[in-house]
BAMARLO-621868 format. One record per residue: x, y, z of N, C-alpha, C in turn; residue in one letter. Coordinates in steps of 0.2 Angstrom, whole numbers, plus 2048, in hexadecimal, padded with zeros to 3 digits. Layout:
N
XYZXYZXYZA ...
This chain:
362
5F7EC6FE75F7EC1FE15FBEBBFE3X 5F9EB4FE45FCEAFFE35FFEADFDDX 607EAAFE060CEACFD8609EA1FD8X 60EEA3FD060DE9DFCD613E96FD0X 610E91FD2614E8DFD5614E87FD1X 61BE82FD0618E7EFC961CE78FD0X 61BE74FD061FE6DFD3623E6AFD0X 628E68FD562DE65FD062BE5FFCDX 630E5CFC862FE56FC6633E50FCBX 635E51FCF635E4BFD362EE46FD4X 62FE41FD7629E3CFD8622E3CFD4X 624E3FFCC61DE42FC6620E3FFC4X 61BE3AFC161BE35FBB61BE3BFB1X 618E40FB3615E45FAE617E4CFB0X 619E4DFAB61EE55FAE617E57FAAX 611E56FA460CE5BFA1607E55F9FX 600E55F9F5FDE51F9E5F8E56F9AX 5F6E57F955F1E59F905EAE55F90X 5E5E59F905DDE56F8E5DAE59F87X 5D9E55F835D8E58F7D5D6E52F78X 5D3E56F715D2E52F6D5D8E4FF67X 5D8E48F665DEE49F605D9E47F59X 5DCE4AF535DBE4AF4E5DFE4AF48X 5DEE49F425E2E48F3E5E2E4EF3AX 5E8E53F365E7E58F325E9E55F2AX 5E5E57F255E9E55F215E9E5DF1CX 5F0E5CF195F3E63F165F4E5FF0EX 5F0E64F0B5F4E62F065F8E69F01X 5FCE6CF06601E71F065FFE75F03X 601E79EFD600E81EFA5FBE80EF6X 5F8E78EF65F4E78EF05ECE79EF3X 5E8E7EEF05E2E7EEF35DEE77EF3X 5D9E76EF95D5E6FEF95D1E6DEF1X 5CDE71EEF5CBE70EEA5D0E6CEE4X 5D5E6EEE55D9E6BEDF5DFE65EE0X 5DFE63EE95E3E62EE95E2E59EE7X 5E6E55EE55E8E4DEE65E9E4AEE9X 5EFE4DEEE5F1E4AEF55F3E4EEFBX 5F2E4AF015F3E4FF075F7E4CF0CX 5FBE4EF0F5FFE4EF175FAE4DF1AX 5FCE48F1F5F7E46F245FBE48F2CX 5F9E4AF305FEE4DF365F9E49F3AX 5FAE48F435F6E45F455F9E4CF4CX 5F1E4FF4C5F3E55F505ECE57F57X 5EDE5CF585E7E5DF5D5EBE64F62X 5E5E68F625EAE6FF675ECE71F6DX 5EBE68F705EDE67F795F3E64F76X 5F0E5DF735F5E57F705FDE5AF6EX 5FEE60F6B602E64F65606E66F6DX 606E67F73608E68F7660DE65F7AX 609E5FF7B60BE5CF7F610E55F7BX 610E56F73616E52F7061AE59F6EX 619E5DF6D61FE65F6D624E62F76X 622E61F7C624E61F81628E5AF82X 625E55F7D629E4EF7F631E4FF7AX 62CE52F7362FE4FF6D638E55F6EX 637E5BF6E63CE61F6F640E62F76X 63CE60F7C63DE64F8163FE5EF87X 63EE59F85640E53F8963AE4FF8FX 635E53F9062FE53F9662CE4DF95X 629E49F9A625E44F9B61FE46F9AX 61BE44F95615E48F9260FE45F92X 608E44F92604E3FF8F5FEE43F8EX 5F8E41F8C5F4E43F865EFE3EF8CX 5E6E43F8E5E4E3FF8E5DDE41F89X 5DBE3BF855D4E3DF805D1E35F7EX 5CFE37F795CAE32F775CDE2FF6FX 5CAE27F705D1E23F695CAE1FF68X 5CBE1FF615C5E1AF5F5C9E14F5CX 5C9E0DF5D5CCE08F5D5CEE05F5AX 5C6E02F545C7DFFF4D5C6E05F46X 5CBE08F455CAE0FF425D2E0DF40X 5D3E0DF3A5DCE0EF395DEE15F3AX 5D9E1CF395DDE20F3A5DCE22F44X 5DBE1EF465DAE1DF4E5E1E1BF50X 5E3E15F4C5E9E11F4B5EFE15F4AX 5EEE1BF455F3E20F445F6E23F47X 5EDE27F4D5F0E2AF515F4E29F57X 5F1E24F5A5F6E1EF5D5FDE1FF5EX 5FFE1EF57604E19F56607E21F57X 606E26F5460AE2DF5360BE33F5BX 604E33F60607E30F6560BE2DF68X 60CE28F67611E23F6A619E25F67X 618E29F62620E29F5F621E31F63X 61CE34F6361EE39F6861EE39F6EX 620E35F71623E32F7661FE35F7DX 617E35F7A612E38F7F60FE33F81X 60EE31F86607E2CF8A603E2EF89X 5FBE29F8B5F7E2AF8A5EEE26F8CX 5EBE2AF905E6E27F935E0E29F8FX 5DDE23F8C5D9E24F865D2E20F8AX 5CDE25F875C6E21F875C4E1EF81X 5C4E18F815C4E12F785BCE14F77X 5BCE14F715B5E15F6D5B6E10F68X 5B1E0DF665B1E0AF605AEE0AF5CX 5B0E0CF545ACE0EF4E5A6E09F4BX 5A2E0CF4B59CE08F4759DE05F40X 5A3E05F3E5A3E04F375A0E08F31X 59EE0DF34599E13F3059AE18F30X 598E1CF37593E21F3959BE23F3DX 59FE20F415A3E22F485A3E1FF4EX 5A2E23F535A7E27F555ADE29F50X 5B0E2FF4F5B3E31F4B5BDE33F4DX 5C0E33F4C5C6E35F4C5C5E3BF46X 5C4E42F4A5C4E47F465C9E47F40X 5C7E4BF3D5CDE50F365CBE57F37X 5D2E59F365CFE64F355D4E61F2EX 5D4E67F295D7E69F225DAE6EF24X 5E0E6FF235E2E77F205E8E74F1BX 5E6E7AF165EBE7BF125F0E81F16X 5F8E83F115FBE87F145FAE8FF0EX 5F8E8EF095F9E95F085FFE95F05X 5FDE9DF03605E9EF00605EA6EFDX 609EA9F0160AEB0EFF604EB4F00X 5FFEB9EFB5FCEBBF005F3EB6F00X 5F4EB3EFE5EEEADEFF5EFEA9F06X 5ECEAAF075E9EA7F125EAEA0F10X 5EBE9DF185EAE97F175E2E95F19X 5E0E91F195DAE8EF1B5DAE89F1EX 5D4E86F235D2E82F265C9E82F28X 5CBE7CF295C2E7AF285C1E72F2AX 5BCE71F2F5BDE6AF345B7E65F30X 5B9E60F345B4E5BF345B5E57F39X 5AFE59F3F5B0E55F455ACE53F46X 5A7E4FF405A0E4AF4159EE47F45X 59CE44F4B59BE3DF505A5E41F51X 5A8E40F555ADE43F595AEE3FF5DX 5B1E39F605B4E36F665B4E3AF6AX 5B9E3FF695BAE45F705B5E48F72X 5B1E4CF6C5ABE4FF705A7E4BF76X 5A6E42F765A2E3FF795A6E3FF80X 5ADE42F825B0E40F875A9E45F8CX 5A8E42F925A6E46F975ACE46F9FX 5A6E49FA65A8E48FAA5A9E40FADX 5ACE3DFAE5AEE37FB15B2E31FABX 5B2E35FA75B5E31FA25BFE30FA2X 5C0E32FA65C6E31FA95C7E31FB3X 5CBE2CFB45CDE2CFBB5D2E32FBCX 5CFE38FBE5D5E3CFC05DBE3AFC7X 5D3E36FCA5D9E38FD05DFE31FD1X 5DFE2AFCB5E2E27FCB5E8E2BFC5X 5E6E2EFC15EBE31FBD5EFE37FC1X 5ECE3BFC45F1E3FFC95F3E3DFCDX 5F1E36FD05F7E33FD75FDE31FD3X 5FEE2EFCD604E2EFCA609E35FCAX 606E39FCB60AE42FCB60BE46FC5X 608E4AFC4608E4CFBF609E55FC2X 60FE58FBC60DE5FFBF60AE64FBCX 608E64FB4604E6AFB25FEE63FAEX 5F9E67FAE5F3E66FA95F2E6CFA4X 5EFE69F9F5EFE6EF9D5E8E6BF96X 5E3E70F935E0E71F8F5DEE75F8AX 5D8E77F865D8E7BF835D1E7DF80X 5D0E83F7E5C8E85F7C5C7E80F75X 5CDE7DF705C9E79F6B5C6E73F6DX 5C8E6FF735C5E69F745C0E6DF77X 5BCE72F7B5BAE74F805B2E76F7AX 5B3E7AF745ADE78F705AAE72F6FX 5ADE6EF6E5ABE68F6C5A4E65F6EX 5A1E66F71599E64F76599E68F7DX 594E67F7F594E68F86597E64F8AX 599E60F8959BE5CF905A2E5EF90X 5A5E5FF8D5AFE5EF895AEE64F8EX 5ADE68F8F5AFE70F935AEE6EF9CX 5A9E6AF9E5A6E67FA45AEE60FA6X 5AFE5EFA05B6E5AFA25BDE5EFA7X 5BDE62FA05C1E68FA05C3E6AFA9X 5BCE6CFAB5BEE6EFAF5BCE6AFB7X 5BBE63FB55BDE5DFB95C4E5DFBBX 5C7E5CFB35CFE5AFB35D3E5EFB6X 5D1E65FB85D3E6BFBA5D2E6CFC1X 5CEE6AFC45CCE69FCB5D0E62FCDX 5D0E5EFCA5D4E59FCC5DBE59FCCX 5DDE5DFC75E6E60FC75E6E63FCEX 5E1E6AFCC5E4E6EFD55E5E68FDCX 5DFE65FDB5E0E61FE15E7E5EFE2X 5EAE5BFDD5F0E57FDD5F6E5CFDEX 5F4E64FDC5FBE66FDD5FCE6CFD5X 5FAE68FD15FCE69FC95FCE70FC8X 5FFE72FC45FEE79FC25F9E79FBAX 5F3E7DFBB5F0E7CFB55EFE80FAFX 5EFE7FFAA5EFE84FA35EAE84FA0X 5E8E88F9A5E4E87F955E6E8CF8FX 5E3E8AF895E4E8FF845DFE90F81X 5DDE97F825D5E97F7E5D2E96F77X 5D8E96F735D7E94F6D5CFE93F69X 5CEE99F685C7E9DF675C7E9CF60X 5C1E98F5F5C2E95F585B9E96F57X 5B8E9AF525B1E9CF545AEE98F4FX 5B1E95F495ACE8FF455AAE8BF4AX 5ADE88F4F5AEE83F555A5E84F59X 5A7E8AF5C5A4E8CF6159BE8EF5EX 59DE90F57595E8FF53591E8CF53X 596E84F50591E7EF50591E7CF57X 591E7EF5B591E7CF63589E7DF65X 586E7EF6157CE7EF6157CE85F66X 580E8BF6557CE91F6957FE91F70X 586E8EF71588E8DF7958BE94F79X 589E96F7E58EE9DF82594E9CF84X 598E9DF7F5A1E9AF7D5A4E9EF81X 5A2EA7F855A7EA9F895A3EA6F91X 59BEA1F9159AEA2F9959FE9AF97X 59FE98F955A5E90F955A8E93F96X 5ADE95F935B3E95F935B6E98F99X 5B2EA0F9A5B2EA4FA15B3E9DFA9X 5AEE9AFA85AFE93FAD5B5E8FFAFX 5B8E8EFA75BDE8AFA75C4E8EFAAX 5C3E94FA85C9E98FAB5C9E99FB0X 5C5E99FB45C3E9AFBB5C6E93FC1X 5C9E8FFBC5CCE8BFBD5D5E89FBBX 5D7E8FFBA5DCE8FFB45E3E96FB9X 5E8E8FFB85EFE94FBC5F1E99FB5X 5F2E96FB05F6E99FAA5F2E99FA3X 5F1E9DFA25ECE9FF9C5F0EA3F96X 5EFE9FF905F2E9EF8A5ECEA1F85X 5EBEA8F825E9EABF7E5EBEB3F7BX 5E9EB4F755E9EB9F725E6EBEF74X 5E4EC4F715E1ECCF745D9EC8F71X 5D9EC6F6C5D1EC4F695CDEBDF6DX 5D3EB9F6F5D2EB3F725CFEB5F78X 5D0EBCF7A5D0EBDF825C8EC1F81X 5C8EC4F7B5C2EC9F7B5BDEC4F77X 5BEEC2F725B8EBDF6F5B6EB6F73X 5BBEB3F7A5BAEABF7C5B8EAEF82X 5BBEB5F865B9EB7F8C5B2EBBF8DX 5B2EC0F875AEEC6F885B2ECCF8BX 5B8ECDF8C5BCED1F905BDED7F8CX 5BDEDCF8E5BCEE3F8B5C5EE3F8BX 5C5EE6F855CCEE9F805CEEEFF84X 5D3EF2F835D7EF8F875D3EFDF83X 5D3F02F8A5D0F09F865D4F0DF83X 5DAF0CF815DFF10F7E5E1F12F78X 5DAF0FF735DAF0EF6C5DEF09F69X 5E0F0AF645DFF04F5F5E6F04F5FX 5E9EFFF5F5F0EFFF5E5F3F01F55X 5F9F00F535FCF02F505FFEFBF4EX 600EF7F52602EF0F4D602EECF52X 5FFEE5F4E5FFEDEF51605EDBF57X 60AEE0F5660FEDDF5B610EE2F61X 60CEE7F6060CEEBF65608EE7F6CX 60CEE7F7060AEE2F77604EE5F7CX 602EEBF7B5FFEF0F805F8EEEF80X 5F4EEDF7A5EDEEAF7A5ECEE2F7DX 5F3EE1F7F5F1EDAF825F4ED9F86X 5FBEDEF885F9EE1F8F5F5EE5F95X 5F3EE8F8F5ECEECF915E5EE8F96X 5E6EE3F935E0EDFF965E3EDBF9EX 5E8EDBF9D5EBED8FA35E6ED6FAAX 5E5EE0FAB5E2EE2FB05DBEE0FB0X 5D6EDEFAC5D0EDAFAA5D0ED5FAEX 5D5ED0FA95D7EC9FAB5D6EC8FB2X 5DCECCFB55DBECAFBD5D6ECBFBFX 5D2ED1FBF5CCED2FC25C7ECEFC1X 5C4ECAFBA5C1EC6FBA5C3EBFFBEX 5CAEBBFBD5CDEB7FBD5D4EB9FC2X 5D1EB9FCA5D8EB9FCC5DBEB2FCDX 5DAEAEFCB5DDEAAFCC5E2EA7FC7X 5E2EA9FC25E5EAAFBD5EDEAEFBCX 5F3EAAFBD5FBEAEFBF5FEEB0FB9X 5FDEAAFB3601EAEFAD5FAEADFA9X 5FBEB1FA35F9EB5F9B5FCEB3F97X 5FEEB0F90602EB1F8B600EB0F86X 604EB4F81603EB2F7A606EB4F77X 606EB0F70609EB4F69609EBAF66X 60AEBEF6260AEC6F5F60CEC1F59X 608EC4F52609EC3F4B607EC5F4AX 609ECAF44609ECEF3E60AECAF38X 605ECAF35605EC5F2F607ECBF27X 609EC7F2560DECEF1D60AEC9F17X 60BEC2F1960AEBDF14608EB7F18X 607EB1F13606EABF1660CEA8F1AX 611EACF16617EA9F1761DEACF19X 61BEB4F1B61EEB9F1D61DEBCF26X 61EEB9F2C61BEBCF31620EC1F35X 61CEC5F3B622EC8F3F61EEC5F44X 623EC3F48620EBFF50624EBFF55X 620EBEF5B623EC3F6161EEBFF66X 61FEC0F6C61BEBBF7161CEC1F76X 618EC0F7D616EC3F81613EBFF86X 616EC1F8E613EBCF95612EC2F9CX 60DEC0F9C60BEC4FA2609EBEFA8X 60EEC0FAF611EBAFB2612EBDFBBX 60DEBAFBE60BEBEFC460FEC5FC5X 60AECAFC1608ECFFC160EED4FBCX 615ED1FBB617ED2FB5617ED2FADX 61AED7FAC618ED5FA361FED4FA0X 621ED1F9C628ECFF97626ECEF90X 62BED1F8A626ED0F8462EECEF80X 62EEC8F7A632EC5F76635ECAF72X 63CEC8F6F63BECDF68636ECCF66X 638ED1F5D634ECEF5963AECDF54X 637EC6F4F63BEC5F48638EC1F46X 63BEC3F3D638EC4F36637EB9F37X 631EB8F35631EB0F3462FEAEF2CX 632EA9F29633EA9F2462CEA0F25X 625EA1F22622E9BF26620E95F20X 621E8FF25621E8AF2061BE88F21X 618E87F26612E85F29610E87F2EX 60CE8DF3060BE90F35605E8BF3BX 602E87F395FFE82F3E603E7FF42X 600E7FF47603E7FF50609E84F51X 609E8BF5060EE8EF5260DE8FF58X 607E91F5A604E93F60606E8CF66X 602E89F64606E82F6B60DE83F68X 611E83F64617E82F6461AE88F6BX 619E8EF6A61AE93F6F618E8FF75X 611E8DF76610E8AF7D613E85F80X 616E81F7C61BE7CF7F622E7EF82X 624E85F8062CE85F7F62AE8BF86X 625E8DF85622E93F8C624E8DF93X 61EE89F9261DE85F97622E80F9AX 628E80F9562CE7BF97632E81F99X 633E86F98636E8AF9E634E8BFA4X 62EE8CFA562BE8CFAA62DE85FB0X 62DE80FAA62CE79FB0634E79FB1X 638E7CFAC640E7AFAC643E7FFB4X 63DE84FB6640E89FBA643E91FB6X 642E91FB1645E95FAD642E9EFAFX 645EA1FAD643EA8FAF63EEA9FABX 638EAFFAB632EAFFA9635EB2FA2X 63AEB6FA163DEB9F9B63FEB3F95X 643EAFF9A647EA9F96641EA5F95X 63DEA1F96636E9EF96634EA1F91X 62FEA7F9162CEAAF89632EA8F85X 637EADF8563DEAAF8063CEA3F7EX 63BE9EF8163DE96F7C636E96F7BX 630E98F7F627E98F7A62BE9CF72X 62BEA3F7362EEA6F6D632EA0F67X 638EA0F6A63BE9DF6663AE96F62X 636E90F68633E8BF6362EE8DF60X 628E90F61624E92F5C625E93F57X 62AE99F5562EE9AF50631E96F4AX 636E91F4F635E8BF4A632E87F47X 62CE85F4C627E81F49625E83F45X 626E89F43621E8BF3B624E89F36X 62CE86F38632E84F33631E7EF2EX 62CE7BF3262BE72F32626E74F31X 622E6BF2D61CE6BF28617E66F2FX 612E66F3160EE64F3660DE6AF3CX 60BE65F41607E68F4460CE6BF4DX 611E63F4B617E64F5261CE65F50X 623E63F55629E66F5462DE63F53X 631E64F4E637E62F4C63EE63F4FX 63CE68F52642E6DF52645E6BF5AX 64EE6BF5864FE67F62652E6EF67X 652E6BF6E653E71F72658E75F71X 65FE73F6E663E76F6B661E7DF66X 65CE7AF6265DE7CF5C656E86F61X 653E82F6464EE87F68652E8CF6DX 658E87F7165AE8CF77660E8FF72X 661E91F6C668E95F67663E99F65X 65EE97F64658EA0F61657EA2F66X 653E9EF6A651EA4F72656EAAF74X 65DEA7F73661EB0F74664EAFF6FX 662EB2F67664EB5F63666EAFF5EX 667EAAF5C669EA6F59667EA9F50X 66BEA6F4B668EA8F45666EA0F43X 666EA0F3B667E9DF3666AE9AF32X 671E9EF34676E9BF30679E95F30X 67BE93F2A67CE8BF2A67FE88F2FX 67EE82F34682E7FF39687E7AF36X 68EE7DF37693E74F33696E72F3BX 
């Protein structure tokens, strides 16, 4: 098995370059949509959420590459809120019709409360992103600058046919430069429905086949891959790591190309109430997080948040133990804060990773 090799950040313009969609969420917090008046408007995406977690907390030279529609004020928003999250960004400009789009998505979620779920529910009509295809981006003038990870994800990868054929352009163009490449299956089966009938594990199966570090759950891996569950029976709790351990050995055999595995463990009690713990399988190693009690204020983007705090041990050189640890530990936070990215600074991340509490700071 070839181990996982990342580059330094000498002579790289971009320690993490993301391909993806951006969009805007709006929350109109505990109040269900039906009733509500006004909403929180985030400007998010579940590559994009990464790669400002990596600029905004962690210190990384970051950029974002998608699609921006031009004369659209919420185009203007998005913009401007990348640029305050101190991400770059290589955009293909669309122009709106004044009507109809090209669109700058919205998804909805509310947050729930207690034992009422949150929900979510999209509107990605005419879609800028979806229209990105293959050549729509210079890779090889954007990797001669130096970049060391790439990275993307199964929700831009629904979006049409051509988004997944990109996907795995920009992924053959990282190897070549060097880059170590990721993805996060993010198996979103509203998504994949309206996809007119596409076969979401032969996509997806293809994209990984291009993929060093792969970012999914035990269902992300059986419902976006098709991969068979352990024969070992059913486990006994959501945090138990064995069923998604279990599959390890699959993975490789389908995908040797593929060095780490990871993912979150949640056990949900309320909306607002979780147990969470993380887990990384990492050329041919397994490591697993505590667990502890989360108190949640917004559980959107907790999952990139973990990929951010995973991925930038990794790029820091950090041991494969200490790396999960800071995915764990800003994940965690993120759910502290209201939106989609991170509030929360290195300090406040590397003082949880080994044990930190809550107690007041004076």
């Amino acid at each position: 098995m070839s181990k996982l090799n990342i580059p330094p950040a000498e002579g790289k313009k971009h320690d993490f370059l993301a391909l993806g969609a951006l969009v805007t969420r709006l929350d109109p917090g505990i109040v269900p949509f039906s009733m509500a008046n006004h909403y929180d408007l985030y400007v998010s995406g579940g590559e994009y959420n990464v790669a400002a977690n990596l600029s905004r907390c962690f210190g990384m030279r970051t950029a974002i590459a998608s699609a921006m529609v031009d004369n659209l004020p919420t185009g203007l928003k998005v913009r401007n809120s990348v640029c305050e999250a101190g991400v770059d960004a290589y955009y293909v400009h669309f122009k709106h019709d004044g009507v109809r789009g090209p669109n700058i998505a919205q998804t909805w979620s509310d947050r729930g409360q207690g034992v009422r779920a949150p929900v979510v529910f999209y509107n990605r009509a005419n879609e800028a992103a979806a229209l990105l295809k293959p050549g729509s981006f210079d890779w090889d003038a954007i990797f001669a600058e130096g970049v060391r990870w790439f990275h993307s994800g199964g929700i831009f990868s629904a979006l049409s046919p051509t988004t997944p054929e990109l996907v795995i352009e920009g992924m053959k163009a990282a190897h070549k430069a060097g880059a170590v490449t990721s993805f996060d299956l993010n198996y979103r089966a509203k998504l994949w429905a309206a996809s007119g009938g596409v076969n979401a594990a032969e996509v997806l199966g293809r994209i990984v086949e291009n993929v060093d570090i792969l970012v999914g759950n035990e269902e992300d891996l059986q419902l976006g891959l098709r991969l068979e569950g352990p024969k070992t029976g059913r486990v006994a709790s959501k945090l138990d790591p064995s069923a998604f351990l279990g599959m390890m050995e699959e993975v490789h055999r389908r995908f040797p190309n593929v060095k780490a595995v990871a993912t979150t463990l949640r056990e949900v009690h309320s909306a607002n109430r979780h147990d969470w713990s993380a887990v990384l399988w990492l050329d041919g190693q397994s490591y697993v997080a505590p667990v502890c009690e989360l108190d949640v204020y917004d559980r959107i983007g907790g999952g990139d948040g973990f990929a951010a705090g995973l991925f930038y041990g990794l790029m820091a050189g950090k041991s494969p133990e200490e790396a999960l640890r800071l995915g764990w530990a800003h994940g965690a936070l993120l759910t502290t804060f209201p939106g989609d990215t991170t509030m929360a600074s290195l300090d406040q991340v590397e003082a949880f990773a080994v044990g930190g509490s809550a107690r007041i700071q004076r």
